[in-house]
C-alpha positions in Angstrom: -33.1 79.8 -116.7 -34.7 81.0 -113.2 -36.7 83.8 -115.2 -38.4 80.7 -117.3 -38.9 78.8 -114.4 -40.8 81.7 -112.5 -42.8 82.2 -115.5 -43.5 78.5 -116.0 -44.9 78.5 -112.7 -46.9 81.7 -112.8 -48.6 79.9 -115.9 -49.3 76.9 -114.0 -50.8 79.0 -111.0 -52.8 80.9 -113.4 -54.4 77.8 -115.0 -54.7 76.6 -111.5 -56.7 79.9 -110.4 -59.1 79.2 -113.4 -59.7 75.9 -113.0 -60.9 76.6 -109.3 -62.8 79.3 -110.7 -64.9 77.3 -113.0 -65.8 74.7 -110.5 -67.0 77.4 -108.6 -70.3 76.7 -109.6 -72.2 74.3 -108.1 -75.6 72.4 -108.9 -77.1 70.4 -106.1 -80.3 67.9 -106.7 -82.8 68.0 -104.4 -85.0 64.7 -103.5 -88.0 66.5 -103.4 -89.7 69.5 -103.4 -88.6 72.9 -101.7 -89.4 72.4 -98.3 -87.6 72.4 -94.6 -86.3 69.4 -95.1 -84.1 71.3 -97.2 -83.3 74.1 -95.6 -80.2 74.6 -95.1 -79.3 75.2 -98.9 -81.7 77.6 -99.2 -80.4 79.3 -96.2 -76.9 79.6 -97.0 -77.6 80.5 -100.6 -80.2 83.5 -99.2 -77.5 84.8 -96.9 -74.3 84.7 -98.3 -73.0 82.2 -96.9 -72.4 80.3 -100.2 -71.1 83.6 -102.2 -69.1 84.6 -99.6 -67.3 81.3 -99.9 -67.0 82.1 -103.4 -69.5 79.5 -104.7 -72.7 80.6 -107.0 -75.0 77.3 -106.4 -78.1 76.6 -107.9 -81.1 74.4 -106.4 -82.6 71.9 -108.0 -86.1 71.1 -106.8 -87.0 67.2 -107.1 -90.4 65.7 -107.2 -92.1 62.2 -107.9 -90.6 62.2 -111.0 -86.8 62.8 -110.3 -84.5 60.2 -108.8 -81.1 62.0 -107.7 -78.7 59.0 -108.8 -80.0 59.3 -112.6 -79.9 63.4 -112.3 -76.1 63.3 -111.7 -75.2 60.2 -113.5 -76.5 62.1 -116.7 -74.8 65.2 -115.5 -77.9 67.6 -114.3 -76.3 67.9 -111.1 -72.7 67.9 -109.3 -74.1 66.6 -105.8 -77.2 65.4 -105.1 -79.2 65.0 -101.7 -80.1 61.4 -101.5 -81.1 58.1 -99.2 -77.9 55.7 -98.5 -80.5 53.1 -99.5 -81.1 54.4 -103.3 -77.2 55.5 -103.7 -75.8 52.7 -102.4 -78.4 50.2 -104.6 -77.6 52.8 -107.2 -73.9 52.5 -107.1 -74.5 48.5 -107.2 -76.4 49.1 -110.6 -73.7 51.2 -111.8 -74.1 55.0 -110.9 -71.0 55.1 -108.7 -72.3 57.4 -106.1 -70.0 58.5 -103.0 -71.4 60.3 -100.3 -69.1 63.3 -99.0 -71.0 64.3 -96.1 -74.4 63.3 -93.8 -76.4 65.6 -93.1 -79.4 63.8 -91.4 -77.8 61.9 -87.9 -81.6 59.9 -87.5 -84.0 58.3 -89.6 -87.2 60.1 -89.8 -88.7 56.8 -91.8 -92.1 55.4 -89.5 -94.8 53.6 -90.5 -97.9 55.0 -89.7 -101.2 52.7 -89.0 -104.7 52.9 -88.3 -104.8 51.3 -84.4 -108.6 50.1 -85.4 -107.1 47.4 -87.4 -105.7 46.0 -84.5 -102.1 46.6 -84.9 -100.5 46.8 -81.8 -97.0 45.4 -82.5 -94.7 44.3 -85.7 -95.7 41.3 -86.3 -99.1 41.8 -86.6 -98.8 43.6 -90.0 -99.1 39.8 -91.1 -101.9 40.0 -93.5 -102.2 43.2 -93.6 -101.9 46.0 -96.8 -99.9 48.6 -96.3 -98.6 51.6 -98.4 -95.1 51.7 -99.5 -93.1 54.2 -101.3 -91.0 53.4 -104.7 -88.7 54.7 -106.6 -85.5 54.1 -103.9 -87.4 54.7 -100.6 -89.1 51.6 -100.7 -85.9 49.5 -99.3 -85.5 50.0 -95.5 -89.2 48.8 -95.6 -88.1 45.4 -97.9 -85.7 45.0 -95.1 -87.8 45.4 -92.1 -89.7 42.8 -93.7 -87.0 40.1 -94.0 -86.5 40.6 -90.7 -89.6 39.9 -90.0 -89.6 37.1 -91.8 -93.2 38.5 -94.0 -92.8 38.2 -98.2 -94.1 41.4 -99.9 -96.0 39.6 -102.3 -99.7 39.3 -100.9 -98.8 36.1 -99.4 -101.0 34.5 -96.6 -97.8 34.7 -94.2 -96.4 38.2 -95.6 -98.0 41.6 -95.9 -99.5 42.9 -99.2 -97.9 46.4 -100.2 -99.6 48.5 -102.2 -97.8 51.8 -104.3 -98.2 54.7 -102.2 -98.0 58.1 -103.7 -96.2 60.7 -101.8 -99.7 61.5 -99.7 -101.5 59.2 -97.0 -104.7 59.1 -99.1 -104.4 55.0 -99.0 -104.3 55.5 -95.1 -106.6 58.1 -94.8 -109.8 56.3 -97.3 -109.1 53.3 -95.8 -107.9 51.4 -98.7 -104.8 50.4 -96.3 -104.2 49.5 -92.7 -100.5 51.4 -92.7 -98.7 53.9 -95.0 -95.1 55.4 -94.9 -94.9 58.6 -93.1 -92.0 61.0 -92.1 -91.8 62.7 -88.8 -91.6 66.0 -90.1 -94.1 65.7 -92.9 -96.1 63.1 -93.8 -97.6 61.6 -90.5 -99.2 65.4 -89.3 -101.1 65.1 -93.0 -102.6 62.0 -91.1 -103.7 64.3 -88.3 -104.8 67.1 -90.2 -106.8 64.3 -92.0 -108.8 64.2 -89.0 -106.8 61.0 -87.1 -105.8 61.8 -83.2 -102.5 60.5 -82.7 -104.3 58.2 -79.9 -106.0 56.5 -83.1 -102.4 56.0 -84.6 -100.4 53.4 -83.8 -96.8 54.4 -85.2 -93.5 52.0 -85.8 -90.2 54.1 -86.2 -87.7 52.3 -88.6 -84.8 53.4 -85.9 -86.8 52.0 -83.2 -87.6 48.3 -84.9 -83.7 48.1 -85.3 -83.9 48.6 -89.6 -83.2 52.6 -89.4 -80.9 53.7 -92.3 -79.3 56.6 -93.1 -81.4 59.4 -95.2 -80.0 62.6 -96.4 -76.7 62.4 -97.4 -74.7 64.2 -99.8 -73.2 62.4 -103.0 -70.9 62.8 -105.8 -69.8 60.6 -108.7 -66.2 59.1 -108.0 -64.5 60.0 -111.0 -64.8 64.1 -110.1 -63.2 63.2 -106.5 -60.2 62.6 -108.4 -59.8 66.8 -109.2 -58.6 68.4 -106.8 -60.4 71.1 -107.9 -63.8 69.6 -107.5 -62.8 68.4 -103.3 -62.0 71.7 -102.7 -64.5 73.6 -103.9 -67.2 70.5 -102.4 -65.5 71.2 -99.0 -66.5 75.0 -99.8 -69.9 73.4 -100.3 -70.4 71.4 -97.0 -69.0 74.0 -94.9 -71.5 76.9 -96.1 -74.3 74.8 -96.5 -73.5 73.5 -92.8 -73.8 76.5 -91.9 -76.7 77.6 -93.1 -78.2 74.7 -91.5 -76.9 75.7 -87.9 -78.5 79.1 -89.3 -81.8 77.5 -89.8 -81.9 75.3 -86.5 -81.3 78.9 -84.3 -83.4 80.8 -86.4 -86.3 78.5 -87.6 -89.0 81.3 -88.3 -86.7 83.1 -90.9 -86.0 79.7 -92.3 -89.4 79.4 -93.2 -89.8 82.3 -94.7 -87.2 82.0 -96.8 -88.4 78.8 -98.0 -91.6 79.6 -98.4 -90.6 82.5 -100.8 -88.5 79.8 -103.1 -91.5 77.0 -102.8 -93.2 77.8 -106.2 -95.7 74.9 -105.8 -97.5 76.2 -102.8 -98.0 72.8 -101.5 -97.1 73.2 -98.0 -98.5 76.5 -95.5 -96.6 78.4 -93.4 -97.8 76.2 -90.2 -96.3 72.8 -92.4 -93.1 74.5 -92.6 -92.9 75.7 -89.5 -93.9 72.3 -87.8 -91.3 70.3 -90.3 -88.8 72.7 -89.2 -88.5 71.8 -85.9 -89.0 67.8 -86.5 -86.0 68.2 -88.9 -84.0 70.1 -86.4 -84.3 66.7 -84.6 -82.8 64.8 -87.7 -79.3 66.4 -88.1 -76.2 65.6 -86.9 -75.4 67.8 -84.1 -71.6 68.0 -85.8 -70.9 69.3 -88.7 -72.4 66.5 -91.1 -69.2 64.1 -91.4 -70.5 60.7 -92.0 -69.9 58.2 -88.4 -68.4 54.8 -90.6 -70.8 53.4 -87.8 -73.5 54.6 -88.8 -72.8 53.7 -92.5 -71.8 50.2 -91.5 -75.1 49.8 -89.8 -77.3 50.9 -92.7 -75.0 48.5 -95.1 -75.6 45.6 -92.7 -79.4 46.4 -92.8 -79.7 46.6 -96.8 -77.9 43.6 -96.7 -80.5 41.3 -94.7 -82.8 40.9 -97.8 -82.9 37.1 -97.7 -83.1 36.0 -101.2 -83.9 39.7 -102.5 -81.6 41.8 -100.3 -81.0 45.6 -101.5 -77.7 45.1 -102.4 -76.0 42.2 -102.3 -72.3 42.3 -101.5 -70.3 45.2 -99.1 -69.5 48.7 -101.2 -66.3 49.7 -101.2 -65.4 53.5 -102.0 -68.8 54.1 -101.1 -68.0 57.4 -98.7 -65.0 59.3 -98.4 -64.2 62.3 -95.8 -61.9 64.1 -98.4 -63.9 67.3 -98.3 -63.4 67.4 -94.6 -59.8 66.2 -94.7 -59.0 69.4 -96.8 -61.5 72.1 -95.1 -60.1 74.8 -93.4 
């Protein structure tokens, strides 16, 4: 009877061992391009520090066109990089989205506006037109805005918002007094557009109170469930953690490694470089486990929509620290 009971067990290890094995491989969804906003993925998968924890990841560029939440609820992806805006009004909808680590600590989110229009302070965007991103980003703004008490709809007493593609050409041809801007990215296009910053007058989401959290990463619930999958996600953060610390120490190499995986050419070698060290700025200075603060903060903020709030009752389930409960 003990020789059967050895060998049932060696079975069950041996299924065990090959389940692990095929969750070794890991597909992560980008939110946008290949850039240095994303650089610690590309990092750890460039040196090592992914295979050697025995995980062969693939990268997934985004774009305009891809929205995280639908990649992975249709099963392109096994995390995704995302906004806790867009996943948590995601998960609301449906797609239930938990985030397993944080890897941004700050909000890069600013709106950027032209100070010849006379802006000087929040409220007097009243009346004015100003360039908003869609397709999930466009909530801390819709926020901001019920604080502000200013409707979105072109209103005498609101703001009229206009669909801003991912440039600053609205800003920049004058066809809108503000548009949304990033730190690392999108508000030096406005000074290589010929703008001096003393021309700019800029409003930082965690500044006016409405930050929320950015870059997160998430999972679908269901797959938390295996074992399997928690382990071999805490595999995940902890290399791609460290290829973030990697990048931070090392920025110049972190570029270049980007640059060789950026097949669109969009951004130069100075554009990294400068992104690189705004990001640097972004990231949690710990090791990317999500402050319940922080979270509670950004629910309370998507919840102050008025009569169109982003999502409209508390998550539950929404994050979980599993992966770091069972990291070594």
């Amino acid at each position: 009877m003990r020789k059967i009971v050895i060998v049932a067990a060696g079975l069950a290890f041996g299924l065990s061992l090959a389940r692990a094995s095929a969750a070794d491989k890991v597909t992560i969804q980008l939110k946008w391009v290949a850039q240095a906003q994303f650089a610690g993925y590309f990092v750890a998968k460039e040196k090592g520090f992914y295979k050697d924890a025995g995980l062969e990841v693939t990268i997934n560029p985004g774009g305009p066109d891809v929205a995280p939440p639908q990649v992975i609820a249709g099963g392109g992806a096994d995390v995704v990089v995302d906004w806790m805006p867009s996943a948590l009004a995601s998960r609301e909808k449906g797609v239930p989205l938990v985030n397993i680590s944080q890897t941004f600590k700050h909000s890069g989110l600013e709106l950027t506006c032209r100070a010849e229009t006379g802006i000087k302070k929040p409220t007097d965007l009243k009346g004015k037109t100003i360039g908003v991103w869609f397709s999930g980003n466009e909530y801390p703004f819709l926020s901001w805005m019920s604080k502000l008490g200013f409707k979105t709809d072109g209103s005498p007493n609101g703001v009229k918002v206009i669909k801003q593609g991912f440039n600053v050409d609205p800003l920049l041809q004058k066809q809108a007094d503000c548009v949304s801007t990033m730190t690392y990215n999108e508000y030096w296009q406005v000074v290589d557009g010929g703008y001096r910053p003393n021309q700019l007058v800029v409003f930082k989401y965690e500044d006016e109170g409405v930050a929320t959290l950015e870059d997160g990463l998430w999972v679908m619930e269901p797959k938390l469930k295996d074992q399997a999958f928690v382990a071999t996600m805490a595999n995940f953060v902890k290399a791609s953690m460290k290829g973030w610390d990697y990048a931070k120490k090392n920025p110049d190499e972190a570029v270049k490694i980007i640059l060789a995986t950026d097949t669109t050419g969009a951004k130069t070698e100075k554009d990294q470089k400068r992104m690189m060290g705004e990001i640097a700025k972004l990231l949690d200075p710990g090791n990317g486990k999500l402050d319940p603060k922080d979270y509670e903060r950004t629910v309370a903020t998507l919840m102050t929509g008025g009569s169109d709030p982003v999502i409209t009752k508390k998550p539950t389930g929404a994050w979980t620290h599993a992966v770091y409960d069972v990291m070594k």
